[in-house]
N, C-alpha and C positions, 0 to 999 in steps of 0.2 A: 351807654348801650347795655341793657337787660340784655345775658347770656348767661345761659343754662350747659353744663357740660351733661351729655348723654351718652351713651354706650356708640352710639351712632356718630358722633360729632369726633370720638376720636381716633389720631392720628393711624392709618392702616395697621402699618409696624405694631403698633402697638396693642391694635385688636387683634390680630396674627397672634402675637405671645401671648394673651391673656387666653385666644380661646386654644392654643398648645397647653397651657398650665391648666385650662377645665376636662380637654380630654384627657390628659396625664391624669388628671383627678378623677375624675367619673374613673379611669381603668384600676385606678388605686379602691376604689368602691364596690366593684366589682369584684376585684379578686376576696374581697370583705364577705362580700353576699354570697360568691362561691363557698367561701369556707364553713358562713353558717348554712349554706344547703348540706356539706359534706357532714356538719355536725349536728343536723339538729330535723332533716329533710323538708324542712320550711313548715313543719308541720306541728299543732299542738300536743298531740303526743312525745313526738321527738324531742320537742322544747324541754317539755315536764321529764324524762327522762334523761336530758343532757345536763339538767341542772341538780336533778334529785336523787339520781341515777334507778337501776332496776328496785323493784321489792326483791326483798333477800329472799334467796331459793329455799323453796318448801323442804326438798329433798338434797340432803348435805351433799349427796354425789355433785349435784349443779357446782356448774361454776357461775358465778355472779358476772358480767359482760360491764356494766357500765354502773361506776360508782358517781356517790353526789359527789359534786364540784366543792371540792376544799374549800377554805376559807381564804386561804392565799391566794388561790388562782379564783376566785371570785373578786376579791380585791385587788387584783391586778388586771384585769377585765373592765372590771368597773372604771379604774385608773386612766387608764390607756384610752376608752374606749370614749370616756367624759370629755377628756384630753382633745384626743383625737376630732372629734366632733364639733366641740365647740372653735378649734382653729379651723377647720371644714367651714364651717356655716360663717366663723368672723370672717373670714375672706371673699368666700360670698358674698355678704348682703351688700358691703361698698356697691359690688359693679350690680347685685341685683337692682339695688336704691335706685341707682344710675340707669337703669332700663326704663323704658315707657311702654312695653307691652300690656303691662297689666299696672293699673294705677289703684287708687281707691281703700276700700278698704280691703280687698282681698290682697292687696299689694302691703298693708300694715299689719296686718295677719300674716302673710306670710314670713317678713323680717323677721317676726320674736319666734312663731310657732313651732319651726325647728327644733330652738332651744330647749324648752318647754317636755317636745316629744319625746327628745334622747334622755332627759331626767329622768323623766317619768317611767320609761321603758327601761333603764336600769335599774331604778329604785325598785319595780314591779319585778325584776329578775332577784332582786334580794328577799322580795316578800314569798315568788315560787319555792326559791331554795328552803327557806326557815319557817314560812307561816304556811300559803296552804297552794296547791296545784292550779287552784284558780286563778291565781294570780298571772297566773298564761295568757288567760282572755284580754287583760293591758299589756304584756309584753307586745305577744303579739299583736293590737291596735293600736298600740303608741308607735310600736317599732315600723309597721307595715304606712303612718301617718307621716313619720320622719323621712321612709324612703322614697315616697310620693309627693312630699315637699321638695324633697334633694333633686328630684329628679325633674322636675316642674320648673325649679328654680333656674336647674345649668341647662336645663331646654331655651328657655326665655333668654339667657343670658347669650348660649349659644346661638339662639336664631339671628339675636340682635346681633351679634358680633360677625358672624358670615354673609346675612343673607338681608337684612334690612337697610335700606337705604338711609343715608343722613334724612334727618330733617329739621336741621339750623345751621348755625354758622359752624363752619370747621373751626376747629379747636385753634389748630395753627395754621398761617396762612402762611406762603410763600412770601419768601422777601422779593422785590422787585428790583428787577437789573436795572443801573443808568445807564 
């Protein structure tokens, strides 16, 4: 018997807890993106001055509001954030793989491309801080790429897990009474 296990094929219980741990997750992402709204107002300027902080005041009376992000707390950012992300996305893609909404190659692209974007968007946050303000334009389109993935992803995974019917054989079958 050729059998394939899908997002669909398993056991109810089982889809119940996984898509409980995607919304517990998606709200753990959220309060994420809240905080960079609070810090940075989702905007390229606010980026560049959360990372590089103001230009020093012309006139000594000013007081300076927002300094560059130290070195520690850049690398603990970084840490944390690598960390965080890549257990994010490794937990994913199992039950993504396991989905049939989107096969092909948008569906191979999507598996690694996560990865890739969260890299790339905090190495571009080390280039804002030290090399030059440009370097916003990849924070912001790697970062903006990673969240459109993530969210694309636990859509898909969600839909299947609530609202799509099997289409093979249940994973486990009932034992039969004598």
């Amino acid at each position: 018997m050729n059998f394939q296990v899908t997002l669909t094929s398993l056991p109810g219980p089982l889809k119940r807890a996984l898509l409980a741990f995607i919304l517990l997750q998606v709200s753990g992402v959220l309060f994420g993106l809240t905080t960079l709204f609070l810090e940075t107002d989702l905007s390229m300027s606010g980026t560049v001055t959360h990372y590089r902080g103001d230009p020093p005041p012309v006139n000594e009376l000013e007081i300076q509001e927002n300094f560059e992000k130290p070195l520690s707390q850049l690398l603990l950012t970084t840490h944390n954030h690598l960390l965080g992300f890549s257990f994010i996305f490794i937990l994913l893609m199992p039950l993504f793989y396991l989905s049939n909404t989107v096969m092909g190659t948008l569906k191979n692209i999507l598996l690694i491309e996560p990865f890739i974007s969260v890299l790339i968007t905090f190495l571009s946050i080390w280039g804002l801080r030290f090399i030059s303000p440009h370097f916003v334009y990849l924070s912001m389109f790697f970062g903006l790429l990673t969240y459109i993935s993530y969210f694309l992803i636990v859509g898909i995974i969600s839909y299947e897990l609530a609202f799509k019917k099997s289409d093979s054989v249940p994973l486990v079958t009932p034992a039969s009474n004598p």
